[in-house]
PLY file of the C-alpha trace (Angstrom):
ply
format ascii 1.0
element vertex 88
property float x
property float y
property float z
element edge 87
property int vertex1
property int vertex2
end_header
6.96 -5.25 1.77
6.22 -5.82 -1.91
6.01 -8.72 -3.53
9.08 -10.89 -4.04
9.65 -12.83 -7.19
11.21 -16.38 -7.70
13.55 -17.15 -10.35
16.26 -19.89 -11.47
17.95 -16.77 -13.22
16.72 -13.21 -13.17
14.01 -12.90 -15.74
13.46 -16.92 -16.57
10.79 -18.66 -15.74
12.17 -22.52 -17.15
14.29 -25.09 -15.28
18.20 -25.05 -15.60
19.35 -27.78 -17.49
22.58 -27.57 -15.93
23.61 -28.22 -12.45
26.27 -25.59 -12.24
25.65 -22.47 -14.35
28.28 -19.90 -14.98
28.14 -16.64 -16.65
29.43 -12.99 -15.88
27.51 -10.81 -14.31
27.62 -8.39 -16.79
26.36 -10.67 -19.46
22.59 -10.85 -17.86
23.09 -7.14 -15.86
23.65 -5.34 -19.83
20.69 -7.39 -20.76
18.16 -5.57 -17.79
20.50 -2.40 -18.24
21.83 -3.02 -14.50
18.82 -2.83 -13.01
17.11 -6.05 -11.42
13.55 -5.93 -8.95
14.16 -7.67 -5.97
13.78 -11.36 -6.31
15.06 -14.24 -4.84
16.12 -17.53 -6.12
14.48 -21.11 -4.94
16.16 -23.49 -5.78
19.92 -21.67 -6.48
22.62 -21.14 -4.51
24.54 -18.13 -6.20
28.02 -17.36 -5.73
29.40 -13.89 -7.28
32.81 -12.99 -7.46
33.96 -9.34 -7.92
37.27 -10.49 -9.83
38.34 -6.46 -10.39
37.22 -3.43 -9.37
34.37 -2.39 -7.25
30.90 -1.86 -7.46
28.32 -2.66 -4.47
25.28 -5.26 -4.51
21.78 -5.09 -2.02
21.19 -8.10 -0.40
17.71 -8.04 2.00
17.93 -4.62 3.30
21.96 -4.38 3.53
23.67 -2.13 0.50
27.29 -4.19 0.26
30.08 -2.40 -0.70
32.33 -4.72 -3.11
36.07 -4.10 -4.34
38.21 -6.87 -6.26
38.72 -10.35 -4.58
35.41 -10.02 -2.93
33.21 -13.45 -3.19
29.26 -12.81 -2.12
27.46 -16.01 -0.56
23.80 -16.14 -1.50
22.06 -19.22 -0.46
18.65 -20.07 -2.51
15.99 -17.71 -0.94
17.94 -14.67 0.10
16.28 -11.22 -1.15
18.83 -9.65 -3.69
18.75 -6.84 -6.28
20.97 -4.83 -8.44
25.07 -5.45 -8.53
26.52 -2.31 -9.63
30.08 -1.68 -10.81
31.90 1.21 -10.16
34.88 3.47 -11.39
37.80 2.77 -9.88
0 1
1 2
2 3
3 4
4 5
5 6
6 7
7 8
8 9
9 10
10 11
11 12
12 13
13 14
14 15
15 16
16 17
17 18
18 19
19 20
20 21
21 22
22 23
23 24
24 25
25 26
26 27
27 28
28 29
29 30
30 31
31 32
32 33
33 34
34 35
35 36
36 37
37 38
38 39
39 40
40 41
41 42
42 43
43 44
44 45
45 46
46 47
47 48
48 49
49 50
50 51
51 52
52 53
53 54
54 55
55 56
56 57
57 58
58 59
59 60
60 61
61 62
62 63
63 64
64 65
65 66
66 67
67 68
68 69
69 70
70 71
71 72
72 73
73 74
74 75
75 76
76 77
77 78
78 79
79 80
80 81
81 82
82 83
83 84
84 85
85 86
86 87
C-alpha cells in the first residue's frame, strides 16, 4: 500500500481553530478539482451529508454509492478519497 497522508482538512497542514468545522464539500473538492489522494484524518471525525443528488465517495477499499439524504460516518483515521457528484 502507498503511503497514507494525515490531515485536519485535505491539503492543511495547521491546527483547526475551531472545534466544529463546517463547509460544503464542494467548496474544498473545486479547490483540488475533485480529486483528493488518499489520506486520512487524525484527529477529525468527519460527517458528510449528500443533501441532493448523487455522486459516490471511496472509503478504504469500498467505492460507496451516494444519492440524496445519505449521511457518511468517518471516524478520525479511516482511509478516504475522492467524493464525486453525479448527474441525476
Amino acid at each position: 500500500m502507498s503511503i497514507v497522508e494525515n490531515y485536519n482538512l485535505f491539503g492543511e497542514q495547521g491546527d483547526l481553530p475551531d472545534v466544529v468545522h463546517c463547509e460544503t464539500i464542494e467548496a474544498r473538492s473545486l479547490v483540488h478539482n475533485w480529486e483528493f489522494r488518499p489520506h486520512r484524518h487524525a484527529r477529525l471525525h468527519q460527517v458528510l451529508l449528500m443533501d441532493a443528488g448523487r455522486g459516490s465517495v471511496q472509503i478504504e477499499d469500498t467505492a460507496q454509492a451516494l444519492t440524496g439524504g445519505d449521511l457518511v460516518n468517518l471516524p478520525p483515521g479511516v482511509v478516504q478519497t475522492s467524493l464525486r457528484p453525479r448527474a441525476v
